[in-house]
Structure formats: C-alpha cells, structure tokens
C-alpha positions as CSV (number, residue, x, y, z in Angstrom):
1,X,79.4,211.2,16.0
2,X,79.8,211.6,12.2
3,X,77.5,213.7,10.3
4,X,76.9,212.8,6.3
5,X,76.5,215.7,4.1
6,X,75.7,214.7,0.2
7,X,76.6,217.4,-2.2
8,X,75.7,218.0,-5.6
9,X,77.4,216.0,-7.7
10,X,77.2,212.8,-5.8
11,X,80.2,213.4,-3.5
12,X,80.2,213.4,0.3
13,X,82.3,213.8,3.4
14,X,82.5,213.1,7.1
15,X,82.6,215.9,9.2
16,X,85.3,214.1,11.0
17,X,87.6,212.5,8.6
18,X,86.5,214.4,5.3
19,X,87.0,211.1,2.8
20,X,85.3,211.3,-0.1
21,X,82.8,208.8,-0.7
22,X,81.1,208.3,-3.9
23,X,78.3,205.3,-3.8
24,X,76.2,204.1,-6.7
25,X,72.7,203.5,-6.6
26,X,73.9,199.8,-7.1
27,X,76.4,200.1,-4.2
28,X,74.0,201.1,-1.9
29,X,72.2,197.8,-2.3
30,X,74.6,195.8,-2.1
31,X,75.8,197.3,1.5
32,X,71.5,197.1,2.4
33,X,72.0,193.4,1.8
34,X,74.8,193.4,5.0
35,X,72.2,194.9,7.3
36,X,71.1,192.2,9.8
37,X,67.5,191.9,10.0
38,X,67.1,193.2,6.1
39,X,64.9,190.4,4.6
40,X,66.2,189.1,0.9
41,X,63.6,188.5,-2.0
42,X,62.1,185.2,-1.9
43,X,62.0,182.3,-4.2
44,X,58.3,183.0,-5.3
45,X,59.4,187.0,-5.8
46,X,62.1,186.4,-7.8
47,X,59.9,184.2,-10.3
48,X,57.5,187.0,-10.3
49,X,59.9,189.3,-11.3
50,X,61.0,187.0,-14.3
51,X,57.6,186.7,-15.5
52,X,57.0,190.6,-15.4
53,X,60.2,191.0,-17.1
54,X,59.5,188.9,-19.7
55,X,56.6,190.6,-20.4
56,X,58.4,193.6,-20.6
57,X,61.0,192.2,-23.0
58,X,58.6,190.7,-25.3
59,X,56.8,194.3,-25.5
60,X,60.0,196.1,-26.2
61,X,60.6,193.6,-29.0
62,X,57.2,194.7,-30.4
63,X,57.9,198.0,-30.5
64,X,61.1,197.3,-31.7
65,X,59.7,195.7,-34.7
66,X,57.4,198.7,-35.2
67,X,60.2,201.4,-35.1
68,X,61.9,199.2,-37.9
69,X,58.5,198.7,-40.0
70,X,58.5,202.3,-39.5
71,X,62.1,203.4,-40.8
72,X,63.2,204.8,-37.3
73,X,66.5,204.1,-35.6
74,X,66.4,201.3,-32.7
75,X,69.9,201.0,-32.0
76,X,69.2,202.6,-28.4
77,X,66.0,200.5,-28.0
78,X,68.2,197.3,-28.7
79,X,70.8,198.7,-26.4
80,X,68.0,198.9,-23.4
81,X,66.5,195.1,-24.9
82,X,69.8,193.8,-24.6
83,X,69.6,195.2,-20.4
84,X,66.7,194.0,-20.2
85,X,67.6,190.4,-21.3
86,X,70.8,190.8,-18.9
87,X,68.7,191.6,-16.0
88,X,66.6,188.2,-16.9
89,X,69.3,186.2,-17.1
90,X,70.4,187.4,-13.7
91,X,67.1,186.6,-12.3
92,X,67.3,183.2,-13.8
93,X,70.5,182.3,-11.9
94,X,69.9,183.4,-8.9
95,X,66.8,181.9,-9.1
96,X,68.4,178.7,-9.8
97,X,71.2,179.4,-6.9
98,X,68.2,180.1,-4.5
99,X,66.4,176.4,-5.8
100,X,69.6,174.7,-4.8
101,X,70.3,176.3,-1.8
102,X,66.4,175.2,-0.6
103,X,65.8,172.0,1.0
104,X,64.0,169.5,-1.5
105,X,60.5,169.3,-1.6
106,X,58.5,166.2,-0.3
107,X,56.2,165.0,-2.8
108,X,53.0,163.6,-1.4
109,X,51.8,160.7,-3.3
110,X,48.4,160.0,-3.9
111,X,47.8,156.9,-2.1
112,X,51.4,155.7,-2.0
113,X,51.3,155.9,-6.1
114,X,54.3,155.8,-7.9
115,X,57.6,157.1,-7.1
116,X,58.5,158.4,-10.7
C-alpha cells in the first residue's frame, strides 16, 4: 500500500518508491478531471461563470480608473485585469467547444410558422 506524506514546501514521497512529486494546484485538477464518475461543469455553469466574471472585470476596470484619477500605481491591478480577461476568454472557448460538441436544438415553431 503506499502512504502519501506532503511536506512543507510542497514536496512529497512514497513510502515505497520515495519519487518526489510536486503537483500544482492546477495539476491537481486536471488529474480530478480523469476520475470516472467526476461530473464536468455544464453548459449553463460555464455561462454563469462568464457573466460573473465579467462583472468582476468591469469592477476592476473601475477601480482601475480610480487608482489612476488618484495618482496611484496600477501596473499590478492591470497585471491581475489582464488574468482576469484570460480566464474569460478561456471560458468563452470552451464554452463554444462545449456548444459544438451538444446535439442541436429543435426549435418548436409556433403553429408550423416559418422556418427562418
């Protein structure tokens, strides 16, 4: 049976093999997304979590503008906008990858209307 011990400084080893193994916060997701039975985000979560984060961007711009009305620095502020926009644009495609990869929609007409 092996035993996984986390140290301090993000290191661990098997009491068996002692490999070093370092994992991101990142990497850990990515290997919870190989478990069988772990359930992905859906289409509807992922457009809530575009919305919210576009509220969130549009609020750091504001304060970004009030930082530079106010003299102060915002190079770090930018730094974390320009994430922020990143992690929108990720959203975005998978959102788009996850509308193709869905079967298309049957529109019901109203009373056999138009097709268009």
């Amino acid at each position: 049976m092996t035993a996984l011990r986390f140290m301090g400084r993000g290191e661990s080893d098997f009491a068996l093999g002692q490999l070093p193994i370092t994992l991101t916060l990142c990497s850990c997701f990515v290997l919870l997304g190989k478990i069988p039975g772990l359930v992905m985000p859906t289409l509807e979560y992922v457009r809530s979590e575009i919305d919210r984060m576009r509220a969130q961007v549009g609020r750091q711009r504001k304060e970004i503008l009030q930082l530079q009305r106010a003299g102060i620095g915002t190079a770090s502020a930018e730094a974390l906008l320009a994430r922020m926009q990143a992690k929108v644009d990720h959203l975005v495609a998978q959102r788009d990858e996850m509308k193709k990869a869905a079967p298309p929609e049957t529109r019901k007409r109203v009373l056999g209307g138009r097709k268009w």
